[in-house]
MARTORTOR-502615 format. One record per residue (C-alpha): x, y negated, z negated; residue in three letters. Coordinates in pm, whole numbers, padded with zeros to 5 digits, always signed. Each point is the difference from the previous one (the first is absolute). Layout:
XYZALA
...
This chain:
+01330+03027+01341UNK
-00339-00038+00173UNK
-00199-00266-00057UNK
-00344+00084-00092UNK
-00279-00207+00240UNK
-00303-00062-00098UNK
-00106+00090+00396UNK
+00154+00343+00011UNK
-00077+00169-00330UNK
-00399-00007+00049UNK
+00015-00247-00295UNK
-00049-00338+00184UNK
-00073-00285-00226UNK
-00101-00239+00269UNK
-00038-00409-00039UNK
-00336-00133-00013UNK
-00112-00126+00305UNK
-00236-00341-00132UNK
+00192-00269+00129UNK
-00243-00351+00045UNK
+00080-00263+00268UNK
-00220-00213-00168UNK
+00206-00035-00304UNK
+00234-00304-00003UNK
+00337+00302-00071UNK
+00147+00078+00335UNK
-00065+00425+00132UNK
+00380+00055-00041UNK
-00002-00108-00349UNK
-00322+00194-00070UNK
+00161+00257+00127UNK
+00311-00040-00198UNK
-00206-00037-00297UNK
-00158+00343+00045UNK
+00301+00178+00031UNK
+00194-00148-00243UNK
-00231+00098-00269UNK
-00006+00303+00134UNK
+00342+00037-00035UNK
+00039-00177-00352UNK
-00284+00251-00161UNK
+00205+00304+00108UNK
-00246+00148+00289UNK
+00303-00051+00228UNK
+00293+00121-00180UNK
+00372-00125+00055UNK
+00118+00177+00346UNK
-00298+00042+00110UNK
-00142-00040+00335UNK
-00217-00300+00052UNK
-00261-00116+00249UNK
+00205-00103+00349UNK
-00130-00293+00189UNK
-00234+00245+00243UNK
-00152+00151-00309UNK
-00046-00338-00163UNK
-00130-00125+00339UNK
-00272+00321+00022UNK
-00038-00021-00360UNK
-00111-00379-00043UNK
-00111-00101+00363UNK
+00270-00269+00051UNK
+00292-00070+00209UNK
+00299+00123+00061UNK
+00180-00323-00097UNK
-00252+00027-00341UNK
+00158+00314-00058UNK
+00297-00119+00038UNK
+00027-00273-00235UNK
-00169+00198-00253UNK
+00249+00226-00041UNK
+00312-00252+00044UNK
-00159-00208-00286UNK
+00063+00364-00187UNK
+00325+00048+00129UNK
+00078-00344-00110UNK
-00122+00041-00344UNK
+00231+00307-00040UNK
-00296+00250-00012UNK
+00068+00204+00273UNK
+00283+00083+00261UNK
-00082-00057+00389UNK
+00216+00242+00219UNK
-00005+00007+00326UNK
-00132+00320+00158UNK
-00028+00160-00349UNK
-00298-00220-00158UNK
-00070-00201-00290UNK
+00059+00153-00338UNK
-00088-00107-00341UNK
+00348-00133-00176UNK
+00220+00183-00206UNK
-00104-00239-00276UNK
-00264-00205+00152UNK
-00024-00313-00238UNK
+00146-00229-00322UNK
-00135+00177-00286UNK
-00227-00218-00159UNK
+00049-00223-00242UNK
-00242+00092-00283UNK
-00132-00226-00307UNK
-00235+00109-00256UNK
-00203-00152-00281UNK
+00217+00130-00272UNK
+00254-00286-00094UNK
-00051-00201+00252UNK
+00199-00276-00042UNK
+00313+00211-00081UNK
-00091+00186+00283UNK
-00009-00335+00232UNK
+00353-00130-00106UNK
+00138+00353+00108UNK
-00138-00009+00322UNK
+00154-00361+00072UNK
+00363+00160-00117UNK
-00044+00284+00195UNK
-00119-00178+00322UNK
+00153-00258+00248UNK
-00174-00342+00022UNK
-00006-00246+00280UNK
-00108-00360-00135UNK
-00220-00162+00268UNK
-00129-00279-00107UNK
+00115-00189-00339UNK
-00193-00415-00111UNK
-00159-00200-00269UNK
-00324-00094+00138UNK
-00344-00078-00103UNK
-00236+00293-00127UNK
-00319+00066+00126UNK
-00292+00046-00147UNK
+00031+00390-00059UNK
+00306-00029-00085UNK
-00034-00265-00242UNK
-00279+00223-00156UNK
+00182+00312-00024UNK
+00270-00203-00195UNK
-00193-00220-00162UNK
+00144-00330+00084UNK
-00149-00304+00128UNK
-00113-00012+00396UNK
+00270-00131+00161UNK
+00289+00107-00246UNK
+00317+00085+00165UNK
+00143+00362-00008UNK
+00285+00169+00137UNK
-00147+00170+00256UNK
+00222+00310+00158UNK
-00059+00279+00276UNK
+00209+00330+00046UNK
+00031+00294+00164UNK
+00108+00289-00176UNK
+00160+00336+00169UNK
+00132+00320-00082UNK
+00244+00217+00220UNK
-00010-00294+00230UNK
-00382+00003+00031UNK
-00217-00280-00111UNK
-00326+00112-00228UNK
-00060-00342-00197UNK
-00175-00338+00079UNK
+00059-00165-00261UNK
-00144-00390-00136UNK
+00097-00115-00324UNK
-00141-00370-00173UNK
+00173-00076-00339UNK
-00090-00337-00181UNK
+00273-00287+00078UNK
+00168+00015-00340UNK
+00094+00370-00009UNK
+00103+00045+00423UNK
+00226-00264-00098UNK
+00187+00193-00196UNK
+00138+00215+00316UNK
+00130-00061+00340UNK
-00074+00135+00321UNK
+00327+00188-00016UNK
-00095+00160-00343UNK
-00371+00069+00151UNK
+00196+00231+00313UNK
+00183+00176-00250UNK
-00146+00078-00321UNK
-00407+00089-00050UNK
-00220-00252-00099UNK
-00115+00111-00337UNK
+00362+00038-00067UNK
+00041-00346+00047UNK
-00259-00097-00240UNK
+00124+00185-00269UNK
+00300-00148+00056UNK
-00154-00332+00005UNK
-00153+00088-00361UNK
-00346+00107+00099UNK
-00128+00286-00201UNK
-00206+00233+00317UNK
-00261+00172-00211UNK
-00284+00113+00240UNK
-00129-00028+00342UNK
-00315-00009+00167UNK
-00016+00109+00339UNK
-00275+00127+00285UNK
+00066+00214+00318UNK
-00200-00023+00307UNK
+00111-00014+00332UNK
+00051-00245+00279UNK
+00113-00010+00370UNK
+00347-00114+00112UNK
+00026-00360+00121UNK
+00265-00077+00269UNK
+00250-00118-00262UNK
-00100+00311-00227UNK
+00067+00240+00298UNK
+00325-00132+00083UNK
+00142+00018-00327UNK
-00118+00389-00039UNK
+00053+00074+00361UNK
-00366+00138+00032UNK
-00292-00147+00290UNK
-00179-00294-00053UNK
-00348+00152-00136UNK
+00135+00300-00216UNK
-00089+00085-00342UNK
+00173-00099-00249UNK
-00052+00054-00399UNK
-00057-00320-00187UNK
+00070-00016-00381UNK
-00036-00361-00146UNK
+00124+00004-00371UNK
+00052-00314-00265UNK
+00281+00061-00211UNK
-00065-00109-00408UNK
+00234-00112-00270UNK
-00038+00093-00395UNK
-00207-00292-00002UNK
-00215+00142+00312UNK
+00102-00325+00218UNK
+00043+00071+00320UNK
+00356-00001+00142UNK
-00012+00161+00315UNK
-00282+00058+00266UNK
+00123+00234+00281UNK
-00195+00153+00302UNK
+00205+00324+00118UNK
-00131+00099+00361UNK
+00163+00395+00103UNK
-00026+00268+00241UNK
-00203+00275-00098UNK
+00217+00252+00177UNK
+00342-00113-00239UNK
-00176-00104-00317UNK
-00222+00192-00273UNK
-00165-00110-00269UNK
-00045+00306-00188UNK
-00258+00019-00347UNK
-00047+00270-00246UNK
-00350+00023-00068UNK
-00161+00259-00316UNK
-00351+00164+00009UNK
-00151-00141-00284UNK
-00332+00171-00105UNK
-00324-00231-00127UNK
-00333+00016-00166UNK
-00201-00018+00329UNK
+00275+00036+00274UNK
+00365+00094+00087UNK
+00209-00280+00149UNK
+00395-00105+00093UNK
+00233-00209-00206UNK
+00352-00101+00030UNK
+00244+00230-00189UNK
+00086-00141-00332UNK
């Protein structure tokens, strides 16, 4: 079979070429960035033919070593295949799927995504909590909480940042081994608290060194930011948890209705 190229059928859906030296992101991985979305939003389909380091060169204005790395950070990634004297070509199946999480029963849906995901436990202590997060669980300034990080992954690929605080008196009530194993708010059930809401907000943040390690992305990039306090029947606080994830493996997806008022239309979350 042929593969179609987006260079030979008159239907070229070429990269943009605004790259910015003065931003603190390196060309390649401007580059890289570029591309990739390129590739993730369908305009270059699997097997097909993408920019070569000469046409990234004339197409962007850098180096040939720029070029280069740009498209080994893709080949790395699994988004495309590099063969010699044949080209670069968009992968057969170019990424993880997602992993997707919506409004609708959300903290259902968060215990099924720890089952159905691997976790690497990074960092596990009782320590003192600081000011926000003696706020956000309402305990005295200073209080000690178990304080956790992970890294969760799926097909092998890490998505997650993950920070938990829980109040001293329920994180005592599990180890680190039961914390690598099971999902938190399965551990609090078990534990006897009764989860009945959450409050959360997403924004978004750039990766730290630490935070790029951990989800193998460069120091700098993007990262979606949801910060959400966990609430008992008695709306105490029992868990305060800031989940840091890359864009490109995670979606937070919302149902929204068109609902129709006196003096305007407006949005609103799906009932």
């Amino acid at each position: 079979m042929t593969r179609r190229s987006n260079f030979q059928d008159g239907k070229r859906a070429r990269a943009s070429t605004t790259v910015d030296e003065r931003l603190p992101t390196p060309l390649y991985h401007q580059i890289y960035l570029v591309l990739r979305d390129k590739i993730l939003d369908g305009v270059f389909a699997a097997n097909d033919m993408v920019p070569g380091e000469q046409e990234v060169v004339r197409q962007f204005g850098v180096s040939r070593i720029t070029a280069k790395r740009a498209l080994d950070e893709l080949a790395a990634d699994g988004l495309v295949v590099r063969e010699r004297g044949r080209g670069t070509r968009v992968a057969g199946r170019p990424h993880v799927e997602p992993v997707r999480a919506g409004v609708e029963g959300l903290l259902e849906n968060l215990i099924e995504m720890g089952l159905k995901t691997a976790v690497s436990l990074l960092s596990f202590e009782y320590a003192p909590a600081s000011p926000d997060v003696a706020r956000a669980l309402q305990l005295a300034p200073g209080a000690i909480v178990q304080h956790a990080i992970r890294s969760r992954s799926i097909e092998g690929k890490p998505f997650s940042y993950l920070t938990t605080y829980v109040p001293e008196t329920i994180g005592r009530t599990y180890s680190r081994r039961d914390l690598a194993n099971r999902p938190l708010l399965t551990l609090l059930e078990r534990s006897g608290v009764r989860i009945s809401s959450a409050e959360q907000v997403i924004s978004a943040t750039l990766a730290d060194p630490q935070m790029a390690a951990a989800l193998q992305v460069e120091v700098a990039s993007p990262l979606l930011r949801i910060t959400r306090v966990v609430l008992d029947q008695n709306s105490r606080p029992v868990e305060y948890i800031v989940g840091l994830y890359r864009p490109d493996r995670y979606q937070y997806r919302m149902k929204l209705d068109r609902v129709q008022e006196r003096n305007r239309n407006s949005w609103s979350p799906a009932a």
